[in-house]
VMD Tcl script that draws the C-alpha trace (Angstrom):
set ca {
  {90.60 -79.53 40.45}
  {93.01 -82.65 41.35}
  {93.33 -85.57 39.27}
  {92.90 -89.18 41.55}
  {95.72 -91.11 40.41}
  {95.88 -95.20 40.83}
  {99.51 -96.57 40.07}
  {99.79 -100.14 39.96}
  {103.13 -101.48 40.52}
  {104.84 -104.51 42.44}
  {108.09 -102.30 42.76}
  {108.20 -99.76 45.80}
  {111.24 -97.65 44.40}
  {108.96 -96.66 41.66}
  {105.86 -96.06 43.48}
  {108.31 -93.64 45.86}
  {109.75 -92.13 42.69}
  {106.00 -91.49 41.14}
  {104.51 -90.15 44.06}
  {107.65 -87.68 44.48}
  {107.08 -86.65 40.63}
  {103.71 -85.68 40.48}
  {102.60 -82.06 41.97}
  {100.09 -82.50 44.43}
  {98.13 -79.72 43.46}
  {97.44 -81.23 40.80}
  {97.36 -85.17 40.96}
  {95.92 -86.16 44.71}
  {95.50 -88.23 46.56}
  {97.79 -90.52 44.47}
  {97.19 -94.50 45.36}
  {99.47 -97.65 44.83}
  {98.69 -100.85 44.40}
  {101.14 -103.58 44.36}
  {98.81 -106.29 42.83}
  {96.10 -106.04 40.55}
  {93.71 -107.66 42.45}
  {94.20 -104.79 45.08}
  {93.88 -102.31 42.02}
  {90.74 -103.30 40.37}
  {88.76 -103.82 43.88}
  {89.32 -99.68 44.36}
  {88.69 -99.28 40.88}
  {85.06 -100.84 41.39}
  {84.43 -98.89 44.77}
  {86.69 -95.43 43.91}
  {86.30 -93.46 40.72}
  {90.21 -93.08 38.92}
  {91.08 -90.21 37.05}
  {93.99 -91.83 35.63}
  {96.09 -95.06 36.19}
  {99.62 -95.75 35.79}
  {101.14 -99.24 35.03}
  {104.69 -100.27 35.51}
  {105.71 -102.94 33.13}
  {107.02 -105.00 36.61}
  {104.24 -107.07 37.22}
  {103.81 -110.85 38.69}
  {100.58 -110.87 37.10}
  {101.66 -110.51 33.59}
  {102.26 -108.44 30.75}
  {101.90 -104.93 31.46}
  {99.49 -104.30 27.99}
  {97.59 -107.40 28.55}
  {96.37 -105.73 31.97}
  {96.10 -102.46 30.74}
  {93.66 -103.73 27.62}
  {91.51 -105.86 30.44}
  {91.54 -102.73 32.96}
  {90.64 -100.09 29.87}
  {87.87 -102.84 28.80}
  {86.22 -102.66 31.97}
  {86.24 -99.27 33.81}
  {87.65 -97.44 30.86}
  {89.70 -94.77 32.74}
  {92.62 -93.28 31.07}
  {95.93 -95.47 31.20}
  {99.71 -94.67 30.96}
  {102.03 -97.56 30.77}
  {105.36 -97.55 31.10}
  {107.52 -100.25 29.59}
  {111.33 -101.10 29.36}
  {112.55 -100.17 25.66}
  {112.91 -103.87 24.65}
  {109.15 -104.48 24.81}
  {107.98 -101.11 24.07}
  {107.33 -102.21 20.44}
  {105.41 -105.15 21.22}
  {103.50 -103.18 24.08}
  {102.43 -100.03 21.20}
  {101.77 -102.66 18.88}
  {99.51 -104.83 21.45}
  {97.63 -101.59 22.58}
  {97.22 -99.79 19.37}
  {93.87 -97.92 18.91}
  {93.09 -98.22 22.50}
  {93.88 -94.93 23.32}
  {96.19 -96.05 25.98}
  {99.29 -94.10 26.59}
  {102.88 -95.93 26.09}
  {106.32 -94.43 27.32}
  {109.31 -96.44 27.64}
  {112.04 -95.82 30.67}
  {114.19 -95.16 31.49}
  {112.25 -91.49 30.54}
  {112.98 -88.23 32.21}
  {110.39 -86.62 34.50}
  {109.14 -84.04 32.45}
  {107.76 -86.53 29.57}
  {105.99 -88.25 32.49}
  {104.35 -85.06 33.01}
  {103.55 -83.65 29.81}
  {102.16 -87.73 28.59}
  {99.35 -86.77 32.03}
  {98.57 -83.33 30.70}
  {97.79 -84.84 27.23}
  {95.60 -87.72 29.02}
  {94.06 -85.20 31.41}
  {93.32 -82.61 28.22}
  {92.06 -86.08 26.21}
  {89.78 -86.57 29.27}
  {88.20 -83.46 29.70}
  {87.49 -83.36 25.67}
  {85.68 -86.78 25.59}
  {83.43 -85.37 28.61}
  {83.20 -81.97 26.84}
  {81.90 -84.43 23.74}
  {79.66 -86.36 26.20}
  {77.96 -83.64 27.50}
  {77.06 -82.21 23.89}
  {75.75 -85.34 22.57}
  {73.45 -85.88 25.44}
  {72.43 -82.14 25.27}
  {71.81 -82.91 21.33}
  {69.56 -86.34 22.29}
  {67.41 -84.95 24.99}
  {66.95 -81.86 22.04}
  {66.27 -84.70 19.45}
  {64.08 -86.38 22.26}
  {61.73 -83.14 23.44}
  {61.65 -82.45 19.43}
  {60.05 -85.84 18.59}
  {57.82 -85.33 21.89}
  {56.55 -82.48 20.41}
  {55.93 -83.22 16.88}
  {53.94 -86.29 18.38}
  {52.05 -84.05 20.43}
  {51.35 -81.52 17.15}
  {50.30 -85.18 15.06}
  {47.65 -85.82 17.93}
  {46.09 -82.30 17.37}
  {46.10 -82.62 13.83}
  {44.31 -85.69 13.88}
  {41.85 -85.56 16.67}
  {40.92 -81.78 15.53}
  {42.05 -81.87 12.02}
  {44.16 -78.91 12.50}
  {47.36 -77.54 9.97}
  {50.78 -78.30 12.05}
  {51.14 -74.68 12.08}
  {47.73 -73.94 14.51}
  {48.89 -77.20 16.38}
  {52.14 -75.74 16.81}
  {50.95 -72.27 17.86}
  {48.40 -74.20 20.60}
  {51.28 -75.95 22.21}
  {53.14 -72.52 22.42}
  {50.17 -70.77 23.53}
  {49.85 -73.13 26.15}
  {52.89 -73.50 27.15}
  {53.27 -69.52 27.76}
  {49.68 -68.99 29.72}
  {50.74 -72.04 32.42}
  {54.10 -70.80 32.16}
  {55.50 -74.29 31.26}
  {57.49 -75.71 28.38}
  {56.19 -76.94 25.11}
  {57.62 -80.36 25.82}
  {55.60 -80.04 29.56}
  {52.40 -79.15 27.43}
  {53.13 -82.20 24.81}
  {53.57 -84.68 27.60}
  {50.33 -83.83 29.18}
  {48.48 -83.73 25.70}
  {49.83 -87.22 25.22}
  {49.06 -88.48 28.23}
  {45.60 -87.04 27.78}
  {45.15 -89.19 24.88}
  {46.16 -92.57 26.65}
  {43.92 -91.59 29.33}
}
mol new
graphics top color blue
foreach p $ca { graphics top sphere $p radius 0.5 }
foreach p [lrange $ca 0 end-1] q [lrange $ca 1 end] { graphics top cylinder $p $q radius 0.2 }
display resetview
């Protein structure tokens, strides 16, 4: 799977040199904008695996863009800044999460700084996915015991026959228990 790659950057020679440096195989298509108001239009229309600034901007400051484009579409960032700001720029974007190298740099840093983004990426969705997997449990388990409370009190029936009843159900109309505890509910409201 490629990585879609937005690198903003008024300078052409660097665009050339970035495009050149990444492997397609693994970051296409690779798109450069030379203005931010041309990078955050695609950025509302196009999803952006990752985005590279280059500190040579007309617009400003290269972490003062970076902090307003992670604020708003929160896509993984690598910035690259000359050596005389690069303290500033780490200290401006600390616990942001965006990535700072300073150039002049040597290919292969350039390279390993995506991987880490890219792993750091696929982690967070990794995380993502189990935490909604874990709500919608937490979600069909409250469903349920709702659905057990109305059988305890409209038959007056221990949670362990309720419980029993909405498996028993569940397995004769070959549906799941949180099927047979929505219907029960909605049985009630009806």
């Amino acid at each position: 799977m490629t990585e879609r790659v937005f690198v903003l950057s008024s300078k052409s020679d660097f665009s050339t040199k970035i495009k050149t440096l990444l492997p397609s195989f693994l970051y296409s298509p690779v798109s450069v904008f030379p203005t931010l108001l041309q990078c955050k239009n695609s950025l509302r229309t196009q999803n952006c695996d990752l985005l590279i600034i280059h500190d040579a901007l007309s617009e400003g400051p290269a972490w003062k863009i970076a902090r307003e484009i992670h604020a708003t579409f929160h896509t993984e960032m690598l910035v690259l800044v000359s050596s005389k700001t690069y303290d500033q720029v780490i200290y401006q974007l600390q616990n942001t999460g965006i990535f700072v190298l300073a150039f002049p740099i040597k290919a292969q840093d350039i390279l390993q700084a995506l991987e880490i983004l890219r792993t750091k990426r696929e982690e967070i969705e990794a995380y993502q996915a189990e935490i909604s997997k874990l709500k919608k449990k937490i979600y069909d388990d409250r469903l349920i015991n709702r659905a057990k409370m109305v059988l305890i009190e409209s038959y007056h029936w221990s949670e362990d026959k309720a419980h029993h009843y909405i498996e028993q159900v569940s397995m004769q109309n070959s549906l799941t228990k949180v099927d047979v505890a929505k219907q029960l509910i909605e049985g009630l409201n009806t």
